[in-house]
C-alpha positions as MATLAB code, in Angstrom:
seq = 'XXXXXXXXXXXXXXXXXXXXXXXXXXXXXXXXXXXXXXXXXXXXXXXXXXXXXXXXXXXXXXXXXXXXXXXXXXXXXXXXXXXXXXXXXXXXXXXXXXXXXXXXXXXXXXXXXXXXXXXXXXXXXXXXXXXXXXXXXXXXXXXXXXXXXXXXXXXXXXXXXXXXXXXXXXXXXXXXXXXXXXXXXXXXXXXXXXXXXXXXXXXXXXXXXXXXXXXXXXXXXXXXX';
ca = [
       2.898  -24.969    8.264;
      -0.942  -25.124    9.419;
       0.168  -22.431   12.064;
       1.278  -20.190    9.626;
      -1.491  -20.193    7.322;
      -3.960  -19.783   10.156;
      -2.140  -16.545   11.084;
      -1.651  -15.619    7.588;
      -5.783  -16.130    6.925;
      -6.260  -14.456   10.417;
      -3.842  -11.338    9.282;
      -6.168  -11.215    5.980;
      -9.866  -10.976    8.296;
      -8.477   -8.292   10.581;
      -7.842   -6.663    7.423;
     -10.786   -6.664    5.698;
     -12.927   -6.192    9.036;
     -10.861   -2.787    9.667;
     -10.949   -2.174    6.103;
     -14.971   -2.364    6.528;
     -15.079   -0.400    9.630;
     -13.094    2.442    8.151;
     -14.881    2.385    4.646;
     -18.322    2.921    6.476;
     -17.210    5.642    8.804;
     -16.166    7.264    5.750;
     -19.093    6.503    4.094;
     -21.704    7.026    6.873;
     -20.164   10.651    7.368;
     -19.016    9.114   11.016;
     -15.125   10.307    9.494;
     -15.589   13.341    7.818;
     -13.937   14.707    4.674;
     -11.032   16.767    5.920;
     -10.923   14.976    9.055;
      -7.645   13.497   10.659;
      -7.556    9.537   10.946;
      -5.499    9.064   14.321;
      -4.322    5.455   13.962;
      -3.902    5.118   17.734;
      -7.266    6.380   18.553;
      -8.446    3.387   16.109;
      -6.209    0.709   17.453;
      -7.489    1.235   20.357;
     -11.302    1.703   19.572;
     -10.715   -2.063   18.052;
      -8.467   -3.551   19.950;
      -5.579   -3.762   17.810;
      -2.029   -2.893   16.614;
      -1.157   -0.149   14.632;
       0.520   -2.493   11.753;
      -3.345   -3.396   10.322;
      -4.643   -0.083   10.859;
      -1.965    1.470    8.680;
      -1.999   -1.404    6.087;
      -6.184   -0.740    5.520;
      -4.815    3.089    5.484;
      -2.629    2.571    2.628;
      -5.441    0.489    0.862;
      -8.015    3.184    1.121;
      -5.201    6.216   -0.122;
      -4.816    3.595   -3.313;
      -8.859    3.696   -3.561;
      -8.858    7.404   -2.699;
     -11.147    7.630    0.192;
      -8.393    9.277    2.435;
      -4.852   10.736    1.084;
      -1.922   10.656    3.129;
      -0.251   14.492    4.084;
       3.575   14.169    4.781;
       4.555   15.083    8.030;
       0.708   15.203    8.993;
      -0.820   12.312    9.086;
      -4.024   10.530    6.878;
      -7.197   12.749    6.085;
     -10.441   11.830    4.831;
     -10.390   13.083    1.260;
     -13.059   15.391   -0.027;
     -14.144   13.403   -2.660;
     -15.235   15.552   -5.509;
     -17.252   15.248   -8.812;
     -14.380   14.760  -10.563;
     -13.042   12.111   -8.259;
     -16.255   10.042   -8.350;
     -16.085   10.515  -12.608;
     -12.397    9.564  -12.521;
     -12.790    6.333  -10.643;
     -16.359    5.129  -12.646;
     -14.336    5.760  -15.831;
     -11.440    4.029  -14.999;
     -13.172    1.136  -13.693;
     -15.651    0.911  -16.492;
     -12.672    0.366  -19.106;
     -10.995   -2.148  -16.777;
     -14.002   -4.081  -16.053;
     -15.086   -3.433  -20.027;
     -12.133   -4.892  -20.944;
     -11.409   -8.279  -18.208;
     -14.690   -8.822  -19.556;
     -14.383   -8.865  -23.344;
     -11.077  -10.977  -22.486;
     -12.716  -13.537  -20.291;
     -15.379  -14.110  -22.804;
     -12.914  -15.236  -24.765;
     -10.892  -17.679  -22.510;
     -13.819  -18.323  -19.656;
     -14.038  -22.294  -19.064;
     -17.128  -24.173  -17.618;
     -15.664  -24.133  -14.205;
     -15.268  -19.810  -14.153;
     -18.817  -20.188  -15.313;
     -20.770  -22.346  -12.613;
     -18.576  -20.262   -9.738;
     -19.884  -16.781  -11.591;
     -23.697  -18.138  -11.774;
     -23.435  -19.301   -7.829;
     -22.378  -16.489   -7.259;
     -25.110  -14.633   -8.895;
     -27.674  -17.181   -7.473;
     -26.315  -16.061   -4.337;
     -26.439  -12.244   -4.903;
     -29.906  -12.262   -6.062;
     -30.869  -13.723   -2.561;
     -29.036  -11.147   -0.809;
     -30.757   -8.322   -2.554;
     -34.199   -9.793   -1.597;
     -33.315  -10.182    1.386;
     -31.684   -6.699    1.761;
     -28.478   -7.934    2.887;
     -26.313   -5.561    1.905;
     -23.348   -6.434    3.563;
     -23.311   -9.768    1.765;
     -24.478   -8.148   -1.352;
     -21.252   -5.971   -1.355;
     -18.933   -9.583   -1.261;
     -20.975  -11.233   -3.444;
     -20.336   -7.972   -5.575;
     -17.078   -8.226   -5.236;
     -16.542  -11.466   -5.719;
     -18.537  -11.511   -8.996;
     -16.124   -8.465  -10.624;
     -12.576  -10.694   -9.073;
     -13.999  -13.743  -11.107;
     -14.660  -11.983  -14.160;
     -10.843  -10.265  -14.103;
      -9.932  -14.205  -13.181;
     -11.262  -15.498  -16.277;
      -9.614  -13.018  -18.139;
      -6.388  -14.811  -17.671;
      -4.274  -11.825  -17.918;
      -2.535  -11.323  -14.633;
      -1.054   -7.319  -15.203;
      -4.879   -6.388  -15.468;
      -6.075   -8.707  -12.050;
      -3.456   -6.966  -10.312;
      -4.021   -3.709  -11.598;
      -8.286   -4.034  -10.726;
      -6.542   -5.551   -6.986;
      -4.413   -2.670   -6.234;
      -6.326   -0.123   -6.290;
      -9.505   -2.100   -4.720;
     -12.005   -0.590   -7.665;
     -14.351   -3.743   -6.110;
     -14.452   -1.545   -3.240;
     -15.945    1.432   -4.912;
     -19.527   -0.868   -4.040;
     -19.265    0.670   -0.830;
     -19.756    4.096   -2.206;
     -21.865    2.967   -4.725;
     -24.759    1.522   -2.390;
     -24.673    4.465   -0.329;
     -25.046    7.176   -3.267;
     -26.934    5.639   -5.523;
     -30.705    5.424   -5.810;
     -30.294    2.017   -7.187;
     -32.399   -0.953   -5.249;
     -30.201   -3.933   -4.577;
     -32.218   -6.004   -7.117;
     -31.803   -3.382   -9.964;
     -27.743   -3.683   -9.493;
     -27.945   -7.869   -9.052;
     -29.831   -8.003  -12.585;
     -27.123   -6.302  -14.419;
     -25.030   -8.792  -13.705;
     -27.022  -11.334  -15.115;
     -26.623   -9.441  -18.617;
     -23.067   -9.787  -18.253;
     -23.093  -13.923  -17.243;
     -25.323  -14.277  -20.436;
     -22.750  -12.523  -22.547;
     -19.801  -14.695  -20.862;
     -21.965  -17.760  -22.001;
     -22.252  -17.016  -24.966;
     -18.548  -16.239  -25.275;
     -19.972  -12.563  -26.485;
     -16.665  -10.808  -26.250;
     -18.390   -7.347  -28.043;
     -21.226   -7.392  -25.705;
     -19.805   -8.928  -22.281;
     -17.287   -5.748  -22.721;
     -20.266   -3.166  -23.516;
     -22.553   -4.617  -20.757;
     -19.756   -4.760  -17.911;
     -19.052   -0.773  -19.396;
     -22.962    0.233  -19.122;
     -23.169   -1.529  -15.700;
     -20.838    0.603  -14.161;
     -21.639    3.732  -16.263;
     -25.198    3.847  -15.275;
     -23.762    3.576  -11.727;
     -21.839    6.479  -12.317;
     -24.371    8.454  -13.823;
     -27.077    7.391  -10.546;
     -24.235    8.869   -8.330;
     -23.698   12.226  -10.117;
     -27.877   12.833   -9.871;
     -27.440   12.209   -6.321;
     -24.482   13.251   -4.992;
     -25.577   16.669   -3.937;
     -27.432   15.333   -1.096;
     -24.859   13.088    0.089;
     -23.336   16.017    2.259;
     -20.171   14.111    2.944;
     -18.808   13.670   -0.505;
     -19.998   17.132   -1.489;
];
């Protein structure tokens, strides 16, 4: 039994270590838009199968960094306005939403996890550690959707990875690291004060003000032009 989990938890790193390296090629305009992902030139640039690399594929076509061409093959997707607007909308109403429910059904426990976790962000943003910064992110948003105790909509904010969207976020935006860890200190307060009105307004401006960062700056990120 031990065996198994190990491999299971050992499956679930190589996954999110490919799923980082591809996200910041795509990001860092190493993988540019229109370009074709080879999975075989990957696997062997890390030293793996091709069973991962196409599993982090299929989780970036569900975030929409790359689509998938039958016949073809995987492309970097030219991510558009429209794109970026799409997914900020979307997630703003999800996350506007896990957070007006968790206000209402968040216990003690949710609570200390969500404030360690800010704790923890806060000292990753003075410290400019973004990479930590980005899972403490991440983490955050998965333990507000948690505390919402409604399963359809944690599934729904897990399959298509909108947590992941910090990626793009960081690398768009004009934002420092300390401006985005405050907002989420507005929305613990609301949680703790079981504000279900303003934990789902604040969780909706946080990522709305994101949204509206990246649109002022998007035209000189040449690789999501």
């Amino acid at each position: 039994m031990n065996s198994r989990k190990e491999s299971i938890i050992q499956r679930k790193v190589l996954r999110e270590d490919i799923n980082d390296y591809l996200r910041q090629a795509i990001v860092n305009g190493v993988l540019k838009p229109g370009e074709r992902i080879v999975e075989t030139r990957i696997a062997k640039e890390l030293g793996v199968s091709q069973a991962p690399i196409r599993e982090s594929l299929r989780e970036l076509e569900l975030m929409g960094l790359i689509e998938s061409v039958p016949f073809q093959g995987c492309y970097v997707k030219k991510l558009s306005r429209k794109d970026i607007w799409d997914a900020y909308q979307v997630r703003a109403n999800l996350e506007g939403f896990a957070a007006k429910e968790a206000a209402l059904r968040v216990t003690n426990a949710d609570l200390k996890r969500m404030e360690l976790l800010n704790e923890q962000m806060g000292k990753a943003s003075q410290q400019g550690n973004v990479k930590e910064f980005i899972e403490l992110d991440i983490d955050f948003h998965r333990a507000i959707f948690e505390a919402s105790q409604n399963k359809l909509l944690e599934k729904l904010w897990s399959m298509v990875h909108l947590g992941q969207w910090t990626f793009v976020t960081l690398k768009i935006t004009q934002k420092s690291l300390p401006e985005l860890a405050q907002r989420h200190g507005i929305i613990l307060e609301k949680l703790k004060n079981r504000d279900a009105h303003g934990a789902e307004l604040s969780a909706q401006e946080h990522i709305l003000e994101i949204l509206q960062s990246i649109l002022g700056n998007i035209e000189e990120f040449t690789n999501y032009k």
